[in-house]
KEBADO-389410 format. One record per atom (N, C-alpha, C, O): residue in three letters; z negated, x, y. Coordinates in steps of 0.05 Angstrom, whole numbers, padded with zeros to 5 digits, always signed. Layout:
BEGIN
ALAZXY ...
END
This chain:
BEGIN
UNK+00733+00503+00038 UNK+00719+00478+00044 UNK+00736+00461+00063 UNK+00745+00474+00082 UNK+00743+00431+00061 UNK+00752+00414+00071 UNK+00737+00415+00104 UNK+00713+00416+00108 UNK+00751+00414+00118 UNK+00745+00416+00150 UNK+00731+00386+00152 UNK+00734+00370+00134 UNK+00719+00382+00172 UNK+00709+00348+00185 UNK+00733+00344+00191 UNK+00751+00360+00197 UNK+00733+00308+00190 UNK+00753+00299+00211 UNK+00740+00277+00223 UNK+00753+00261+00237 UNK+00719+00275+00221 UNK+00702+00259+00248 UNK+00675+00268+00260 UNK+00654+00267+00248 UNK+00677+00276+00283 UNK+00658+00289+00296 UNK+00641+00281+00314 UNK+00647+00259+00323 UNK+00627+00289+00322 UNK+00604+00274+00345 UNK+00630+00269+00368 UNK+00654+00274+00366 UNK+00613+00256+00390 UNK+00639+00245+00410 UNK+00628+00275+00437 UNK+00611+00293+00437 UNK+00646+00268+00453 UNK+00641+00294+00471 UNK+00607+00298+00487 UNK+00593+00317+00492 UNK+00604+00270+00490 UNK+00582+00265+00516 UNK+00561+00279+00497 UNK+00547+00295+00510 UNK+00554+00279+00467 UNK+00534+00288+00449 UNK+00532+00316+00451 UNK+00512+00329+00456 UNK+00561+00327+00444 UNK+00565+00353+00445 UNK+00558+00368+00463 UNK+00551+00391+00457 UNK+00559+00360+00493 UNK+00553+00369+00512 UNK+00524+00362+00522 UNK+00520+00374+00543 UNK+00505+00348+00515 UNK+00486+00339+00515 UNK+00472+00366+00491 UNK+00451+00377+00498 UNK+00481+00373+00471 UNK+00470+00385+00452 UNK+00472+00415+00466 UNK+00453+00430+00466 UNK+00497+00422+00476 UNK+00503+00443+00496 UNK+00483+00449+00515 UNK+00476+00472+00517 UNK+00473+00435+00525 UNK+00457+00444+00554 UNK+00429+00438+00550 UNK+00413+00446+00567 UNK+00420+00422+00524 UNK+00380+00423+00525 UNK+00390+00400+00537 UNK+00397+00407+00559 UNK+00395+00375+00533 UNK+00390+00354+00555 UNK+00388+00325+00528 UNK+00379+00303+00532 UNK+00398+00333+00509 UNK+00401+00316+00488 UNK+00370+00310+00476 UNK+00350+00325+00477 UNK+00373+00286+00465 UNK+00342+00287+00443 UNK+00341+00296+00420 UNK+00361+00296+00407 UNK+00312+00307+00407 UNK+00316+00328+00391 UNK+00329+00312+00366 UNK+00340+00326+00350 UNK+00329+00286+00359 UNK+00339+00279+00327 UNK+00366+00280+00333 UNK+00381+00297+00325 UNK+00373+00264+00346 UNK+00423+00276+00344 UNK+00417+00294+00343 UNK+00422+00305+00321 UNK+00396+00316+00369 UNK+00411+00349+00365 UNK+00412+00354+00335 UNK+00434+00357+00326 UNK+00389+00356+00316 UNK+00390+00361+00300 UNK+00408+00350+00277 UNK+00405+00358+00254 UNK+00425+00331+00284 UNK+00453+00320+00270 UNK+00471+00341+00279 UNK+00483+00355+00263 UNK+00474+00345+00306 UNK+00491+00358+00324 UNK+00499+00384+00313 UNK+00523+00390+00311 UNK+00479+00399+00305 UNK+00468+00423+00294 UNK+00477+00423+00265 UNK+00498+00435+00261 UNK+00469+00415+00252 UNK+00472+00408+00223 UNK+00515+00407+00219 UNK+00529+00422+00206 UNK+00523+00385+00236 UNK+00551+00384+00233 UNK+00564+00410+00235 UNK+00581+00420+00219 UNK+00552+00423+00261 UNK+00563+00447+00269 UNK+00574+00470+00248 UNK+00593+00485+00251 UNK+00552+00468+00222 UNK+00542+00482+00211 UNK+00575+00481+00189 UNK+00585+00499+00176 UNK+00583+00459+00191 UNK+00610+00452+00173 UNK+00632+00453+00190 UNK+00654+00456+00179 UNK+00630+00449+00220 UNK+00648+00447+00236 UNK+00665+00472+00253 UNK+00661+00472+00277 UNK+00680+00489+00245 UNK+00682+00513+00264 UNK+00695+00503+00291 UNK+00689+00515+00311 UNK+00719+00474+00293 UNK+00724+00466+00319 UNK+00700+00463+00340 UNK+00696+00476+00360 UNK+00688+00444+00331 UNK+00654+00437+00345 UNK+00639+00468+00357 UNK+00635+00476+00380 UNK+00635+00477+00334 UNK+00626+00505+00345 UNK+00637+00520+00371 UNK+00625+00530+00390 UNK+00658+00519+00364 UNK+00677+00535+00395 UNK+00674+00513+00408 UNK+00666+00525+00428 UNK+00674+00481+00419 UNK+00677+00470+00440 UNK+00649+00472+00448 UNK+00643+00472+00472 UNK+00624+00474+00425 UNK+00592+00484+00445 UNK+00600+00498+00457 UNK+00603+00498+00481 UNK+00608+00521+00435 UNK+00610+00554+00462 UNK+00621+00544+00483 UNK+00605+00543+00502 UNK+00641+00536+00487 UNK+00656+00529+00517 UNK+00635+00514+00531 UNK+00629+00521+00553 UNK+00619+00486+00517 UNK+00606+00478+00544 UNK+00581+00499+00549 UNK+00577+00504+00573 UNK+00567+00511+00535 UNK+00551+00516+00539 UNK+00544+00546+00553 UNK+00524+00557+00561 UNK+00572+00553+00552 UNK+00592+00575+00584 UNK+00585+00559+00607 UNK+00571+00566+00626 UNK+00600+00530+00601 UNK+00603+00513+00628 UNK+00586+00509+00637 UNK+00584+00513+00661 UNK+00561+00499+00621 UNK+00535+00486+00640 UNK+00525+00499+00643 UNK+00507+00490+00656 UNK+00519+00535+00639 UNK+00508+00551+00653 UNK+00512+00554+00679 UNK+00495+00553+00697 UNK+00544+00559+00681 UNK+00548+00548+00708 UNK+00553+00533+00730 UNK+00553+00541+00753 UNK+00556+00504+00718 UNK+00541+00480+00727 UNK+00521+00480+00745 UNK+00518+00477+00769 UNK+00502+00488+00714 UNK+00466+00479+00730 UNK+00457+00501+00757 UNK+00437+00498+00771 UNK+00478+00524+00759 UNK+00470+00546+00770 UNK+00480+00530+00797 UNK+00465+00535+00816 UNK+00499+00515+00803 UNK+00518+00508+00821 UNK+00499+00475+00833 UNK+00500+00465+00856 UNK+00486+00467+00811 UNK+00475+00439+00815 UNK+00459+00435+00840 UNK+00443+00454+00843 UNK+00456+00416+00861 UNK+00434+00416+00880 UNK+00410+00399+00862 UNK+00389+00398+00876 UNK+00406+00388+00842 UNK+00384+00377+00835 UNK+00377+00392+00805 UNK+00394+00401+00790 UNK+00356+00391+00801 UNK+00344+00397+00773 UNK+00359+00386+00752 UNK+00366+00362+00752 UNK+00365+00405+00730 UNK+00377+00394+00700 UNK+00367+00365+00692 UNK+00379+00346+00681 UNK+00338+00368+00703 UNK+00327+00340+00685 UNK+00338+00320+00697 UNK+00342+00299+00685 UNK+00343+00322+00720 UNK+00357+00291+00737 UNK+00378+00279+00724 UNK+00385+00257+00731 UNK+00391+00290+00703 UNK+00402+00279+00687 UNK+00437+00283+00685 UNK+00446+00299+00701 UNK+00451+00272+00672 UNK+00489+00286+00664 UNK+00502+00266+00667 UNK+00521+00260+00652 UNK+00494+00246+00694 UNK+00514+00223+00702 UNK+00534+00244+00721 UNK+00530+00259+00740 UNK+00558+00235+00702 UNK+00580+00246+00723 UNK+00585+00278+00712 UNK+00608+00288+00713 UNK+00569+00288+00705 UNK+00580+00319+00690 UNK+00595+00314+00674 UNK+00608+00335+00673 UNK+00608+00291+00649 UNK+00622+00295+00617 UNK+00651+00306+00639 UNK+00666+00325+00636 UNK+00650+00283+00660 UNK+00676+00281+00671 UNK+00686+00310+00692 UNK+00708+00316+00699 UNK+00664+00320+00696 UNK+00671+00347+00722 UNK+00667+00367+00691 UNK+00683+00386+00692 UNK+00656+00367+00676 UNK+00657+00391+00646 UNK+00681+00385+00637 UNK+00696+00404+00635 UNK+00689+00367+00633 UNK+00729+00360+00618 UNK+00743+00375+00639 UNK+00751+00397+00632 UNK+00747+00368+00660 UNK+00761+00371+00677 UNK+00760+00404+00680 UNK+00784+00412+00683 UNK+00748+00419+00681 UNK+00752+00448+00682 UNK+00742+00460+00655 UNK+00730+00481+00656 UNK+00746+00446+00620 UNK+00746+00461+00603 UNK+00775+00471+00595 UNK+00791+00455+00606 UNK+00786+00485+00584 UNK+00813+00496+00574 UNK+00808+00480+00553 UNK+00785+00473+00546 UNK+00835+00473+00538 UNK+00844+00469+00511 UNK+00829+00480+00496 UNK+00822+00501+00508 UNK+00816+00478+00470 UNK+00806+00493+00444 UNK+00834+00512+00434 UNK+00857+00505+00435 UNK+00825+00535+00425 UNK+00846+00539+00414 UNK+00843+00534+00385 UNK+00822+00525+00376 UNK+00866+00539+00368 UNK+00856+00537+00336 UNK+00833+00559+00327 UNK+00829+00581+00337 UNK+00817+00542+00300 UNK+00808+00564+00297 UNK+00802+00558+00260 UNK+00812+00540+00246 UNK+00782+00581+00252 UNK+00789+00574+00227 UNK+00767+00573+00212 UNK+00749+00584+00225 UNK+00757+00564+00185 UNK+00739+00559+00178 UNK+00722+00584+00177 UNK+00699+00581+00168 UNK+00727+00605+00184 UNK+00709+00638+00186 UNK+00699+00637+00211 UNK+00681+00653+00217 UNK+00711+00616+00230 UNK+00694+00627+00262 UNK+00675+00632+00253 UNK+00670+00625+00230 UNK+00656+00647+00270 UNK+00629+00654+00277 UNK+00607+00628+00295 UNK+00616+00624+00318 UNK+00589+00617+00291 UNK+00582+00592+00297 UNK+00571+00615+00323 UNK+00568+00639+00325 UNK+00565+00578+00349 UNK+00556+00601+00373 UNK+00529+00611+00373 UNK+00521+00630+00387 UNK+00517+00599+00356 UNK+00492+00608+00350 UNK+00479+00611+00315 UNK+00489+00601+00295 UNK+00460+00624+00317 UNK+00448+00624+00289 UNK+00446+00601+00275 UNK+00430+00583+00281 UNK+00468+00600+00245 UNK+00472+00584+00229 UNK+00480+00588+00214 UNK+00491+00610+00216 UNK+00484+00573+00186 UNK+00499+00573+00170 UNK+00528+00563+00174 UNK+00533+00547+00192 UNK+00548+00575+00155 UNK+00576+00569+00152 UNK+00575+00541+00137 UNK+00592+00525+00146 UNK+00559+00532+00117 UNK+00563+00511+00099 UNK+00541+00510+00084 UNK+00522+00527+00084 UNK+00543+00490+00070 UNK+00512+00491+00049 UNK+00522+00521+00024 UNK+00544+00525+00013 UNK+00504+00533+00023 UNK+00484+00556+00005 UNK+00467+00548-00013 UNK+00449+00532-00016 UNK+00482+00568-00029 UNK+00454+00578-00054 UNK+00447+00548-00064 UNK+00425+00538-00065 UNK+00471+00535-00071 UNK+00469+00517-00093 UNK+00450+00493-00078 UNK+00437+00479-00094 UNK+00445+00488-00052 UNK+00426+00468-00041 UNK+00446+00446-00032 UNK+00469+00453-00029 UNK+00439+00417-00026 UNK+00454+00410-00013 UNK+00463+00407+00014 UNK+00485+00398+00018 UNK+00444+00417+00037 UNK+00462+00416+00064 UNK+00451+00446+00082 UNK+00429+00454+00075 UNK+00460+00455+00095 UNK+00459+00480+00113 UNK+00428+00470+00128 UNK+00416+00449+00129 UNK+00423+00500+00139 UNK+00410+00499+00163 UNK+00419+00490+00190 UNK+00440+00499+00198 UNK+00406+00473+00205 UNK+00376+00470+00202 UNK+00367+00452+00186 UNK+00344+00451+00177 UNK+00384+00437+00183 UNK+00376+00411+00166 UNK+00352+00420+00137 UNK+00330+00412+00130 UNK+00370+00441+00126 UNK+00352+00445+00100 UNK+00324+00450+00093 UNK+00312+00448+00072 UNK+00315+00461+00128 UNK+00293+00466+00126 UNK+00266+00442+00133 UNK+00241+00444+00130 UNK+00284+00420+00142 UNK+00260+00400+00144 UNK+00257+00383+00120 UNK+00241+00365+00118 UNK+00283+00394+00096 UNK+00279+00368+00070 UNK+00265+00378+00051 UNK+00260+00402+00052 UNK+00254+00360+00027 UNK+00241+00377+00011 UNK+00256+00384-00016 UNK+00269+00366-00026 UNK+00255+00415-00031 UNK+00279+00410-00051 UNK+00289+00379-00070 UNK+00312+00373-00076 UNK+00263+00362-00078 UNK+00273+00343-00094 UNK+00296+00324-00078 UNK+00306+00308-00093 UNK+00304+00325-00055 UNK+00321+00311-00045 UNK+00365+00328-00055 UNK+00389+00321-00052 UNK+00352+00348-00064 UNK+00375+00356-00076 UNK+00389+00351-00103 UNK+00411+00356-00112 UNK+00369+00342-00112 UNK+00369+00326-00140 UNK+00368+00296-00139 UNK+00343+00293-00138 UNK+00375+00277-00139 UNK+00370+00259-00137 UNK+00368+00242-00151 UNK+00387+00237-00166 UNK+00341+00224-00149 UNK+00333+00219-00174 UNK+00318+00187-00173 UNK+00316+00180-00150 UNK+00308+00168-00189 UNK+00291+00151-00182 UNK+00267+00152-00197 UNK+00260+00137-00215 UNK+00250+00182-00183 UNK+00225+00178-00188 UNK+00207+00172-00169 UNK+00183+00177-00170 UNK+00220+00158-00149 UNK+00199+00162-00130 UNK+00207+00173-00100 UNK+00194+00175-00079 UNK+00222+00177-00105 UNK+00233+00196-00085 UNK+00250+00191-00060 UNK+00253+00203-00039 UNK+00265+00158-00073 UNK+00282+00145-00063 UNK+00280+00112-00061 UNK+00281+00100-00083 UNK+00278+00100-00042 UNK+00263+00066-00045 UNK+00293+00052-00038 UNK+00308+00058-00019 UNK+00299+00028-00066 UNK+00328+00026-00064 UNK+00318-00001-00048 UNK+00297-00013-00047 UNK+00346-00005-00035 UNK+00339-00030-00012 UNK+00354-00047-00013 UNK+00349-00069-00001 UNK+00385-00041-00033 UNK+00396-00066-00037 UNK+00409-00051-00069 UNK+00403-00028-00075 UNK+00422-00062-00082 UNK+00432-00057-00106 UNK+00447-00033-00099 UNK+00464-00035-00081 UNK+00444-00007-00111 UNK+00459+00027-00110 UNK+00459+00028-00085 UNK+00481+00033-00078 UNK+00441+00024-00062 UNK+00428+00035-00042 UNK+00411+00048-00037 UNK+00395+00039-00054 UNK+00400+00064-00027 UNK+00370+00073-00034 UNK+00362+00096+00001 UNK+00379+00109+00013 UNK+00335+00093+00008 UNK+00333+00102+00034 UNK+00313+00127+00017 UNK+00303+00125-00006 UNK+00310+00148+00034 UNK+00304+00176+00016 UNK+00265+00170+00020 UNK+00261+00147+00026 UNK+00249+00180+00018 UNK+00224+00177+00020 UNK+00213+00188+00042 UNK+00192+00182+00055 UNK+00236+00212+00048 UNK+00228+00224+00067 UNK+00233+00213+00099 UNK+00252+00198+00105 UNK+00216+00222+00114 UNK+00233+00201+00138 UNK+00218+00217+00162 UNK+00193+00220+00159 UNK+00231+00228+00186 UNK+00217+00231+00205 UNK+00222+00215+00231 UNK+00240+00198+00229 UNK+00207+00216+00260 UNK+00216+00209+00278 UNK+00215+00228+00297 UNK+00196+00244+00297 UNK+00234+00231+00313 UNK+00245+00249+00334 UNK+00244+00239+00368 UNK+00266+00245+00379 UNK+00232+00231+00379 UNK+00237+00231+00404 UNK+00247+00207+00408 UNK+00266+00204+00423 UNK+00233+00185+00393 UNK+00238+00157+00382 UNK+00262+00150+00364 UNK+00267+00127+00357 UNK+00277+00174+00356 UNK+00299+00168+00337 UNK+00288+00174+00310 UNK+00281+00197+00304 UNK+00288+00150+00289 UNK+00287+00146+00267 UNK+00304+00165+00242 UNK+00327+00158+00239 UNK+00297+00178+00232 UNK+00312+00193+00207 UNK+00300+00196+00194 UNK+00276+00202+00193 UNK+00322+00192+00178 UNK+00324+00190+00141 UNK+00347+00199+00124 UNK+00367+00206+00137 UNK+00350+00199+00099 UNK+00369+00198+00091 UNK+00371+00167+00075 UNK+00353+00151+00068 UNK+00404+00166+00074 UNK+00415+00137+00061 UNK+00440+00154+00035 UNK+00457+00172+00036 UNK+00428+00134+00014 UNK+00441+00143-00013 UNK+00463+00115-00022 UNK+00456+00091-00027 UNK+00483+00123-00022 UNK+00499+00101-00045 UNK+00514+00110-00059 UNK+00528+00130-00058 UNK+00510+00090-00079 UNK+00528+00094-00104 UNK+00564+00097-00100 UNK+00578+00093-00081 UNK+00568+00103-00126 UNK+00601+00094-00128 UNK+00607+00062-00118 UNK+00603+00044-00135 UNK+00615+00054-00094 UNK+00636+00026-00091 UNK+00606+00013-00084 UNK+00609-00010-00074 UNK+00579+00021-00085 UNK+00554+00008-00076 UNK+00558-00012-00041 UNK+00557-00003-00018 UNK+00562-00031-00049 UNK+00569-00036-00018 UNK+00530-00035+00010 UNK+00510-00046+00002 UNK+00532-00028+00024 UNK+00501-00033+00051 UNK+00511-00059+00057 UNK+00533-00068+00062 UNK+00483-00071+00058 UNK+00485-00101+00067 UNK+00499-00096+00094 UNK+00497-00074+00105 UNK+00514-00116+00107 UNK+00520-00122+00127 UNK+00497-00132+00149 UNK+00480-00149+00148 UNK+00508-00107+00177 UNK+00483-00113+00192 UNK+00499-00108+00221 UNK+00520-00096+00223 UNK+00488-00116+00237 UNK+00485-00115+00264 UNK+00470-00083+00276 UNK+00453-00075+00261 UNK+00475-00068+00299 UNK+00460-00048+00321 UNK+00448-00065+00335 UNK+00458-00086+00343 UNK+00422-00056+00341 UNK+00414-00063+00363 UNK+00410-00035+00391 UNK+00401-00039+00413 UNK+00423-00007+00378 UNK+00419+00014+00385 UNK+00434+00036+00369 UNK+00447+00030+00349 UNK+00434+00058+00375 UNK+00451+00080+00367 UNK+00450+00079+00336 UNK+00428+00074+00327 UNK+00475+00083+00315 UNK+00463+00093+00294 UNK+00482+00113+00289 UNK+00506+00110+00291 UNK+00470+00138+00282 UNK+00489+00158+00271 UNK+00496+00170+00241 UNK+00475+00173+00227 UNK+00521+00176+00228 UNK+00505+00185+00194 UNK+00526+00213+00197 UNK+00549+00216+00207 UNK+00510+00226+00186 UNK+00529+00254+00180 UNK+00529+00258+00136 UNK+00511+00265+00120 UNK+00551+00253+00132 UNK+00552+00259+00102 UNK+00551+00288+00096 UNK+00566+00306+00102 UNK+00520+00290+00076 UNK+00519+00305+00061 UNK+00529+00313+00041 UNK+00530+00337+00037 UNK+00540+00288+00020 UNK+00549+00296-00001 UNK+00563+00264-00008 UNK+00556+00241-00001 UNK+00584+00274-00026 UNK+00607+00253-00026 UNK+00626+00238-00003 UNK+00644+00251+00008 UNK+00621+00210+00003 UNK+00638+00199+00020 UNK+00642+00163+00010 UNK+00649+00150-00009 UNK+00630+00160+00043 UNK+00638+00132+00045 UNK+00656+00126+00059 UNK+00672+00141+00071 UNK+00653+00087+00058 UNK+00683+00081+00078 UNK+00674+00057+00090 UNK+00658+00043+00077 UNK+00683+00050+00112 UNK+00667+00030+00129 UNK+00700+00015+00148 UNK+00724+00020+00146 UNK+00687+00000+00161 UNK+00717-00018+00174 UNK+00738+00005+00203 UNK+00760+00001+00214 UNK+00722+00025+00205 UNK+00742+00051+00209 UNK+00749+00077+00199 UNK+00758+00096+00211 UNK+00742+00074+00172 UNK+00754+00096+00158 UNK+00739+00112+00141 UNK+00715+00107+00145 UNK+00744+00131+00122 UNK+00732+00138+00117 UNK+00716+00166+00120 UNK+00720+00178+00141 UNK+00702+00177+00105 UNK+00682+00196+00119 UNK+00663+00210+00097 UNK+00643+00202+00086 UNK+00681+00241+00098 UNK+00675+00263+00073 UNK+00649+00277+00087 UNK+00631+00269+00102 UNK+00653+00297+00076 UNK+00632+00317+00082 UNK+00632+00334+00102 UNK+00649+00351+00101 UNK+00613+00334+00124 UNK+00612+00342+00147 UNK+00617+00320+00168 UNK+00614+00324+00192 UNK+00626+00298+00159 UNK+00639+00275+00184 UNK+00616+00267+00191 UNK+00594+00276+00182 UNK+00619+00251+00208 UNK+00606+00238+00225 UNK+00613+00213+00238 UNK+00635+00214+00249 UNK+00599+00189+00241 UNK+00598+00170+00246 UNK+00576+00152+00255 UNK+00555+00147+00244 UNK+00590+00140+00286 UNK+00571+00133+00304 UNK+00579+00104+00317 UNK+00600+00094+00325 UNK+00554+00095+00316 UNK+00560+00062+00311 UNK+00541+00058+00337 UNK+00518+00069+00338 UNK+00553+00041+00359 UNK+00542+00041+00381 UNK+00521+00012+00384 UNK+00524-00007+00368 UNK+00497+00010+00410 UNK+00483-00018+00395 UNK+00504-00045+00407 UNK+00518-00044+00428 UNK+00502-00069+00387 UNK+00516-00090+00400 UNK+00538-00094+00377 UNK+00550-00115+00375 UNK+00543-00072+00359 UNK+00561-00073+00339 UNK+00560-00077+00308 UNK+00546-00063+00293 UNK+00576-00099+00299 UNK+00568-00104+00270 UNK+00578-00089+00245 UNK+00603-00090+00244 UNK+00569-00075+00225 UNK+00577-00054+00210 UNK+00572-00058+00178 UNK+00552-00067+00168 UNK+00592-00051+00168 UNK+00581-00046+00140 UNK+00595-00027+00129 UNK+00614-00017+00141 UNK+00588-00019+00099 UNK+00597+00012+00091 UNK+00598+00008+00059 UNK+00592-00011+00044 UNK+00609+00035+00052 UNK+00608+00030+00007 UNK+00611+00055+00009 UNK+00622+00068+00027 UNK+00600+00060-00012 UNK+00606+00086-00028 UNK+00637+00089-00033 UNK+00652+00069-00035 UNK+00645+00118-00035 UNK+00682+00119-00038 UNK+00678+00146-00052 UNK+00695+00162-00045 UNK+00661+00156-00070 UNK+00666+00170-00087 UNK+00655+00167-00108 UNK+00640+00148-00111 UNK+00659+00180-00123 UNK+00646+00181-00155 UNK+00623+00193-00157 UNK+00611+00194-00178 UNK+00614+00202-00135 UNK+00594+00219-00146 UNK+00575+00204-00116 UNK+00587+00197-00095 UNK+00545+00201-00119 UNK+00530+00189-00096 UNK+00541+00203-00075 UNK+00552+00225-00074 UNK+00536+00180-00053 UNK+00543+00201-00027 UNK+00517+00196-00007 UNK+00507+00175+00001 UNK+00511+00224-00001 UNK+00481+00220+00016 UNK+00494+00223+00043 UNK+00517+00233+00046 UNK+00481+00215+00062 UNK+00480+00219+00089 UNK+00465+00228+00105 UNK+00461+00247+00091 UNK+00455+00231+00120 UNK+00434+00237+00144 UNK+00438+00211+00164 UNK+00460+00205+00174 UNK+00419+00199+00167 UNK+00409+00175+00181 UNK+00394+00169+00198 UNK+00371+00160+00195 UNK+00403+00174+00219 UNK+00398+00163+00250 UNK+00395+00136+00258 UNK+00415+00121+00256 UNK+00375+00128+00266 UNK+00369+00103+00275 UNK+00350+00098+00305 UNK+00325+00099+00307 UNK+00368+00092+00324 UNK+00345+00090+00347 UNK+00339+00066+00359 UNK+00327+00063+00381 UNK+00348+00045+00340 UNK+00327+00021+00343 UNK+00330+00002+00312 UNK+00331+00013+00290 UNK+00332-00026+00315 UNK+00327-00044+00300 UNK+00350-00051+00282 UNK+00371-00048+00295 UNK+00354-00058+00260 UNK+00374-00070+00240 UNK+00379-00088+00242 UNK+00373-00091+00218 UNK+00389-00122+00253 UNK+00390-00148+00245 UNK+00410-00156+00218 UNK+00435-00158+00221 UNK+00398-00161+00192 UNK+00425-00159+00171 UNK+00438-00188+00177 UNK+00427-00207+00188 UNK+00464-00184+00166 UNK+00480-00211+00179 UNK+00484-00234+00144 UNK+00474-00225+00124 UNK+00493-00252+00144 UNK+00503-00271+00129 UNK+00526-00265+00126 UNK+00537-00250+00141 UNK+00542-00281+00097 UNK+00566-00267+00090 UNK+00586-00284+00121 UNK+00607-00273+00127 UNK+00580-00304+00134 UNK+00587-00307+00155 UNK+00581-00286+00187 UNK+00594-00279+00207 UNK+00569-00284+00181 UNK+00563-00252+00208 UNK+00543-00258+00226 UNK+00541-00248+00249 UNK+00523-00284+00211 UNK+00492-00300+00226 UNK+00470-00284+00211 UNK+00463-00280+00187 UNK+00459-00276+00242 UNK+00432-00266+00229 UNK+00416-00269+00209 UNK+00408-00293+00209 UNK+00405-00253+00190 UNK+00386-00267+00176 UNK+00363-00277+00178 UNK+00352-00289+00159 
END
């Protein structure tokens, strides 16, 4: 299996490390891991670290991780290499199984028809070879879903008003930094204007994070 080559950013990772994260990334966080064996070993390391951190902390965990990304870097070692057999640091899958499309945990909140994909119903298309999945939860005010496109299907052009995250399930898109197979990840901060296409032949699903509002733009870059 093709390794990621884009991964959550550190502050997530370590946020997903210590219980301090909200539960919808974690559960992106989690899900990547599941394809990622680098990721995996840099949890284990923070989640060494912030044990002894919080043990060392004068205020409660919940007070919050201003100022830890930078005192956690500063006394982690280098990763060493490792290889797609690591052992994840916790109970998971290596990769998607048994013919489904994405690992635990993810697999267990979708329903099988999302492995098939289909337009019965299942999928509400939103712009031409777009399509948002039926299913949709919310997490701790973070919005998820899955987002489907076609071959070369371009997503309207839109504006953040807030975090958006996508982890590819299957296939691969490409957006104005690159593109992004299976297991990547991509995180679009709010304040930033984005758009995306399909870059394979075959649909490419995602996992879809949304923690606030869409503004779609004009082929000039004015709100609609």
């Amino acid at each position: 299996m093709t390794l990621p080559l884009h991964h959550p950013d550190e502050e997530l990772l370590i946020g997903y490390a210590s219980g301090q994260e909200r539960a919808g990334k974690s559960l992106l966080v989690a899900t990547h891991l599941a394809y990622c064996p680098d990721c995996r070993q840099r949890v284990a390391s923070y989640e060494d670290l912030c044990g002894a951190w919080f043990e060392e902390l004068p205020c409660p965990p919940h007070a919050g991780l201003d100022g830890l990304l930078d005192r956690m870097m500063a006394g982690l070692p280098a990763a060493a290499p490792v290889t797609a057999e690591a052992a994840p640091p916790r109970p998971a899958a290596a990769g998607p199984s048994s013919g489904r499309l994405v690992p635990e945990p993810l697999r267990s909140w979708l329903p099988e028809a999302i492995d098939t994909p289909t337009d019965d119903g299942t999928w509400r298309e939103i712009s031409r070879g777009v399509w948002l999945s039926g299913w949709e939860r919310t997490l701790s005010g973070t919005r998820i879903c899955l987002l489907r496109m076609a071959a070369d299907a371009p997503v309207p052009a839109h504006r953040h008003t807030a975090d958006e995250l996508l982890l590819v399930l299957r296939g691969a898109f490409s957006d104005e930094y690159g593109r992004y197979a299976l297991g990547d990840v991509a995180h679009y901060a709010g304040g930033t204007d984005h758009y995306a296409r399909g870059a394979s032949e075959e649909d490419c699903i995602c996992l879809f994070l949304l923690d606030g509002d869409l503004i779609f733009l004009d082929e000039d870059g004015n709100p609609l």
